[in-house]
N, C-alpha and C positions, 0 to 999 in steps of 0.2 A: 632427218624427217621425223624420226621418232623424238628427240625432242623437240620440235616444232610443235608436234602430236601434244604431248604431252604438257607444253607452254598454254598451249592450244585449248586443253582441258580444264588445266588449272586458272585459266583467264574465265573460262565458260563456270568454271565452279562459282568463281568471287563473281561474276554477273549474275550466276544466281542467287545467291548469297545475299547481294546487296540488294536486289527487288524483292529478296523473301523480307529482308531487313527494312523497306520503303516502305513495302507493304504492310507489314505490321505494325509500321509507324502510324500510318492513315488510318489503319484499322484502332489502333492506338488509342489517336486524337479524337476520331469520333464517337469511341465510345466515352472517353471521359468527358465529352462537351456532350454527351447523353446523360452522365450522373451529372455532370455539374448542371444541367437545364430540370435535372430530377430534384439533387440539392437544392436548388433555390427557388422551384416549388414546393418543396418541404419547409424548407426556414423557416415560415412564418411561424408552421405550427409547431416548430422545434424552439424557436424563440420564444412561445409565450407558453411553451412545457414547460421548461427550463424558466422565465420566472414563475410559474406557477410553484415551482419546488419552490425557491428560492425563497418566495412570499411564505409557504408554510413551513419552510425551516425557521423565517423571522419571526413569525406568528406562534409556533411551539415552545421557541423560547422564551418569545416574552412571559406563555402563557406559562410556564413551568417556573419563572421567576416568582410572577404575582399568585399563583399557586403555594408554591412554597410560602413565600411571606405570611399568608393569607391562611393559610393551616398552622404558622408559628402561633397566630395572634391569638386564630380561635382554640389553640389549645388554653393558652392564657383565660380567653373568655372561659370557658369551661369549667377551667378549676374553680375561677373564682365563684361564678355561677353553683356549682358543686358544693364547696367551702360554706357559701353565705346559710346554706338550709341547716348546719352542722347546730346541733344545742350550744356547744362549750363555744362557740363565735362570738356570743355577746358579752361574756364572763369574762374575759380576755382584754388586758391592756391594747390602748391604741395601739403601740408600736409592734408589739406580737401579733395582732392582726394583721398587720398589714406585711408581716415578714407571711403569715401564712397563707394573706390569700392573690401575693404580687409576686410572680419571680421576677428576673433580668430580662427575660423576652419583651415584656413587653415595657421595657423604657428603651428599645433599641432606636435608633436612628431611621426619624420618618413618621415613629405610632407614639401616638396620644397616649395620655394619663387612662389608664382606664376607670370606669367610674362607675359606682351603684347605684342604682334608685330604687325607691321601695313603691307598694301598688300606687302609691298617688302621685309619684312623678318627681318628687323630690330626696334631694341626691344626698348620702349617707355615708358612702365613703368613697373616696381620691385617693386612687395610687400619689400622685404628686404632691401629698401635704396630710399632716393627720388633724387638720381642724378647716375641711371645705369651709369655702361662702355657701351661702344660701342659693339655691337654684333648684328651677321647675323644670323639668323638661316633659312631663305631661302630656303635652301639645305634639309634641315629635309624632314623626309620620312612626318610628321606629318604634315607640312608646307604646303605640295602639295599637302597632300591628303585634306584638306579644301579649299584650293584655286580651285583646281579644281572639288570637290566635295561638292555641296552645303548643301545635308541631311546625311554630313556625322556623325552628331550627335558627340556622346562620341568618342572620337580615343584613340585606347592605342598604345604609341610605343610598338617597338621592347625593348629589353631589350640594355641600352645603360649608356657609360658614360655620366653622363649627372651630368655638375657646381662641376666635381670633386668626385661624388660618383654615382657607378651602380643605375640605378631606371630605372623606367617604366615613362613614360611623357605619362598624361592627355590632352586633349587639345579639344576646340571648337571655331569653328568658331564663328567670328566678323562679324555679317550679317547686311549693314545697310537697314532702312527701303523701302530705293528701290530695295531691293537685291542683291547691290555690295557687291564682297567683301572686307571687311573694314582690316581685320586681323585674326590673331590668338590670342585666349589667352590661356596659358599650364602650367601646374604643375605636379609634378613629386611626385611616390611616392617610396622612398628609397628600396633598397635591403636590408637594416638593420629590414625593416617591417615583411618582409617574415620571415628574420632570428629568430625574436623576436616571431612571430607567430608558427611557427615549432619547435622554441626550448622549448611551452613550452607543446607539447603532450608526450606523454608517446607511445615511436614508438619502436619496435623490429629491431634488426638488418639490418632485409634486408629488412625492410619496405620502401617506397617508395611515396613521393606527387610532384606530378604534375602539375604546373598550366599551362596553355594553352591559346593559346589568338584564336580568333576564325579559323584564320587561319591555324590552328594546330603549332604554333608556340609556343617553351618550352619559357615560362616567367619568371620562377622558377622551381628549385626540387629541392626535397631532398632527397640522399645526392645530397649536393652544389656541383659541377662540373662547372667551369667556362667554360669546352671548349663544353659542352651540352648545355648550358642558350643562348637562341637566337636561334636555329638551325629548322629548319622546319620539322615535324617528314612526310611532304610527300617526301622530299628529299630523310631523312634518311631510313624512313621506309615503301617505300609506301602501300604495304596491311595490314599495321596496319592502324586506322583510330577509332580513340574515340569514333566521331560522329554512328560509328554501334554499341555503348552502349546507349543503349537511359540512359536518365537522369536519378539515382537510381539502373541502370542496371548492370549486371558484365559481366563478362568474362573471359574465363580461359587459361593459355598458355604464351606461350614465347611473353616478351613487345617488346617494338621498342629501347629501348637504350642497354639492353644488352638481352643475352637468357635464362635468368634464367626464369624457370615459376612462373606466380604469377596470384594471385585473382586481380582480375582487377575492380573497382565501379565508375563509373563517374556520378559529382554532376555539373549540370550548371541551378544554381538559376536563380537569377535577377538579378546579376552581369555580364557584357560581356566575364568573363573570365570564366573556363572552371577548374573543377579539379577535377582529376585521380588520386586516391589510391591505391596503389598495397601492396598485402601481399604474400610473396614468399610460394607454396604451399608445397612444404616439411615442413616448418613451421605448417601450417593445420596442414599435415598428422602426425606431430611428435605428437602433440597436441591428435590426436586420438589413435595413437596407442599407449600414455600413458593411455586415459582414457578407450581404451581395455583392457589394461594389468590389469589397476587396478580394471576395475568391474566383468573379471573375475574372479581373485583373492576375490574379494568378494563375488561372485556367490558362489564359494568352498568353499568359509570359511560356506557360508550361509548354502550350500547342507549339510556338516558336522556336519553342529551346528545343523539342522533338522532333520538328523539320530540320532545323539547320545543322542538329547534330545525326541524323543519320548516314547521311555518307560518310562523312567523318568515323562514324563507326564502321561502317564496312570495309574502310582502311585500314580498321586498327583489329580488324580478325583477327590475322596472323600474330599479331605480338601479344593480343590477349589469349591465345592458344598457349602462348610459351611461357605469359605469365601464369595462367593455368598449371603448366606444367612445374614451375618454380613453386608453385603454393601448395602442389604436392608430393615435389620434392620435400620442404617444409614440413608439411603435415606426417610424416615419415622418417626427419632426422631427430635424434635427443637432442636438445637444447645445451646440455651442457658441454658431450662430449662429441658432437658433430656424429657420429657414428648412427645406424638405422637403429630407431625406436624397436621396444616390444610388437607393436603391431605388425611392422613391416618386415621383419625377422619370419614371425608366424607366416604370413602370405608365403613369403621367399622360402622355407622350408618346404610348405606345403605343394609349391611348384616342381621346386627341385627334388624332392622325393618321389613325386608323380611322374618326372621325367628320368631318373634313374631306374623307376620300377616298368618305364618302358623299352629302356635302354640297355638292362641287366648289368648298370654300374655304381659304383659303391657310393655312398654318401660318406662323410666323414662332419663330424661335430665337436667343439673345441670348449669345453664350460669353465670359463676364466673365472675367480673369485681374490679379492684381495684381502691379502691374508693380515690381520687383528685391526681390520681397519676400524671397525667401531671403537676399538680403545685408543685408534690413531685422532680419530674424529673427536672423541669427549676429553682429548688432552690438547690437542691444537685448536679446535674448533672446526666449524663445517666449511670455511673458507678455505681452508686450508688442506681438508678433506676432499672436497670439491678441484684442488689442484692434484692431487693424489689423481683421482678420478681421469681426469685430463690428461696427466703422463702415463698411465696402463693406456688409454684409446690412442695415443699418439703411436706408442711403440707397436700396438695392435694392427693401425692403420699402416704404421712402415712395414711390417711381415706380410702383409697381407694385399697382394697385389693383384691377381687373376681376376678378368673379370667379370667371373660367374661369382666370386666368390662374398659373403656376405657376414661384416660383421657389424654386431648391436650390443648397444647396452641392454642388458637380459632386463637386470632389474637390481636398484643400490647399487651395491658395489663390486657385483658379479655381471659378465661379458659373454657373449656367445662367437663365436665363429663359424658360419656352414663352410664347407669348402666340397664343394662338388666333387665329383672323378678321384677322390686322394684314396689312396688304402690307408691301412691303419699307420704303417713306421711312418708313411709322408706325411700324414696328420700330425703322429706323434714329434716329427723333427720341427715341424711348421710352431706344433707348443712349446719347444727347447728354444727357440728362435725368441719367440715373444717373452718367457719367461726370465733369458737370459738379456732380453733389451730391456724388461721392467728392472731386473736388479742391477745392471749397469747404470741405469737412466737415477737412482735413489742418490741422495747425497746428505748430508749430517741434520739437511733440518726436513726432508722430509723420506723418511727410509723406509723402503714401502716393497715388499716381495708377492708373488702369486701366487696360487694355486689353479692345476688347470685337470680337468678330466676330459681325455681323450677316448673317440668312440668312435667306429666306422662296420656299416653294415650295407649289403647290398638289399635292397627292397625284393621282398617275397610276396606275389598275393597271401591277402589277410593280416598283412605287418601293418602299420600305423607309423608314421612317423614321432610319435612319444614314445616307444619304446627305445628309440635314438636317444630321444632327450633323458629317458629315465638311466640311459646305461650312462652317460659322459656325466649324469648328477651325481649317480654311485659311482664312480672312477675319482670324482673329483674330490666326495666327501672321504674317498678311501686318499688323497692326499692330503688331505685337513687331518685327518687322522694321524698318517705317517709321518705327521714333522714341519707340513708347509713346505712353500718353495719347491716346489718340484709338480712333475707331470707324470702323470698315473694314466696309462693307457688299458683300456675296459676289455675284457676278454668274453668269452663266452660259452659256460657261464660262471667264470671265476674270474677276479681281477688279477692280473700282474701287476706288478713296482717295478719302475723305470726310474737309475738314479741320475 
């Protein structure tokens, strides 16, 4: 009857067990089909977060590109602008002029010849040749706006043909040191730049880049459209305006060149120019209501897989208990030498000592150490050290049978042994046992002897069990001392030699 009783309970335990297990399942399921229904009212605004970054990481870099480039040139304009007001400039052979007032920046790949003109518009010297054609440029929007604007600094044109290919023209005034104006100097940077720079992002379809000059003037986009490049988007579109995206910023809705709606990000670094990323919003949206489809679909597979697997688990209680218990067997044995770890040594001590000082009986502590093994280890190697290691726990583990009794790799290549209930000679003979199985078990390739310090005390309030481990260290190192190979039993408080 008692175990009926008992069959009885442990049936009653796995029944509840399993409905703690069903129920937590349900409770499970509906809370994650409560994120997943939270999720995917979120999505939207996590999908157009998420391009929103994306658009002003693409937008930073373009803008930090044509920045750069764009501060190469105008260093160029400057000097030369600088250079031309100099008295000894005109004194000076053509070809020495032009070393002094051109470096290598500006014949890079992409930038125009850059070029002089003096106040009346006609051009004086060409990086690209020391005897120009004749040419006005006077008329230039660029032209006038430095002649009659003295802090007009950097100017970018309009976008224009300019020496035979589409570019933007650079340009800064020639200011001499009474403040006339002396001329322009200008250089241009190609249409091929742009092209080169766009074609090498990884853009969707109806993706969109914009550059702008501050006037809201289109510099470039892309897609390339010749008859959009130059147009003024307050002409075209006046309550569109960039400038109400602060820098970083978006915005969402129909642009100013056509009506499709798009994610809108605009970047204006350090460079004068201005640039607008658009990503067409049905693209977002497709984007999300792929990644709904697919986490719901996951969601149900998940809700599924957490029905059909919970009884199944409440089956597998019992064995995952036991595997529990293997994984902390594991968690507690050395890897190398099968023997209990450092950690699980300390536990075991601290039990057994707790229980001898309630029991008023002896502990006994065995500190195994293998003797010149580092110079056994740096002359055969650690492989070979490591079998070393393994023939001391073997012969450790055949001495050592009771099963209170607890031995561990201390630590390298020293050993512990507790041995409960022992006095000190049955410690001591337990050490001749082992020390006499390590030097039997040695053969010509790998010769390996021990040293052991022997200690046994019985627990007194206010004793500690380190004071155990501090006597069997000093017993042990008093046999390292005396020669090796032997076992040195700890006295107190003087040691003895045991031969």
């Amino acid at each position: 009857m008692l175990f009926g009783r008992g069959m009885g309970s442990a049936r009653r335990h796995w029944r509840l067990s399993a409905k703690l297990l069903i129920v937590s399942s349900i409770v499970t399921v509906i809370g994650f089909s409560a994120i997943c229904v939270n999720v995917m009212l979120d999505m939207r605004r996590g999908e157009e977060e998420l391009a929103r970054q994306t658009l002003e990481n693409l937008a930073s870099g373009i803008d930090a590109d044509m920045s750069r480039n764009i501060e190469l040139y105008d260093l160029s304009l400057r000097a030369v602008a600088s250079n031309m007001v100099l008295p000894e400039i005109e004194s000076v052979s053509k070809p020495i002029r032009h070393l002094i007032l051109f470096d290598h920046a500006a014949t890079a790949k992409h930038f125009g010849a850059i070029q002089v003109f003096d106040a009346k518009g006609r051009l004086t010297v060409d990086a690209s040749t020391l005897d120009p054609p004749p040419e006005d440029r006077s008329g230039e929007e660029y032209f006038k706006v430095h002649r009659e604007q003295s802090d007009a600094g950097l100017f970018i044109s309009r976008p224009m043909l300019h020496r035979s290919a589409y570019a933007i023209v650079l340009s800064r005034r020639i200011t001499a040191p009474d403040g006339r104006f002396l001329g322009v100097v200008a250089g241009s940077i190609r249409f091929s730049y742009f092209h080169d720079l766009f074609g090498r992002l990884n853009l969707g379809p109806g993706d969109i880049i914009t550059v702008l000059r501050s006037d809201r003037t289109i510099i470039m986009r892309r897609p390339f459209d010749l008859d959009i490049i130059g147009t003024n988007l307050a002409d075209r579109s006046p309550g569109w305006d960039p400038e109400n995206l602060p820098s970083g910023g978006s915005y969402a809705g129909p642009g100013p060149v056509d009506s499709i709606p798009r994610l809108y990000v605009r970047r204006n670094g350090t460079s004068p120019l201005a640039i607008v990323v658009g990503k067409p919003l049905d693209s977002i949206l497709n984007l999300w209501r792929r990644e709904a489809v697919r986490i719901g679909a996951v969601m149900i597979a998940l809700i599924s897989f957490v029905l059909a697997v919970a009884l199944f688990l409440a089956r597998e209680i019992g064995r995952r208990a036991k595997a529990e218990d293997k994984l902390e067997e594991l968690a507690t044995t050395d890897a190398l030498t099968g023997l209990r770890n450092r950690r699980k040594f300390d536990a075991v001590i601290d039990a057994e000592w707790r229980r001898a000082a309630r029991q008023a009986s002896p502990v006994a502590l065995l500190m195994i150490d293998a003797d010149h093994f580092k110079a056994y280890n740096d002359s055969f190697g650690h492989q070979a050290g490591d079998q070393v290691l393994v023939s001391i726990a073997i012969c450790i583990s055949d001495s050592v049978r009771r099963a209170g009794d607890c031995a561990a790799r201390y630590g390298g290549e020293e050993f512990a042994v507790l041995l409960p209930g022992l006095a000190a000679m049955d410690a001591l003979r337990v050490a001749e046992t082992i020390r006499l199985k390590v030097e039997g078990s040695s053969d010509q390739h790998s010769i390996s002897t021990v040293s052991i310090g022997v200690a046994s005390l019985t627990p007194v309030p206010g004793m500690d069990w380190t004071g155990l481990v501090n006597a069997a260290d000093k017993a042990l190192y008093a046999a390292k001392a005396s020669g090796r190979n032997q076992s040195v039993l700890a006295s107190f408080p003087k040691l003895a030699l045991v031969a």
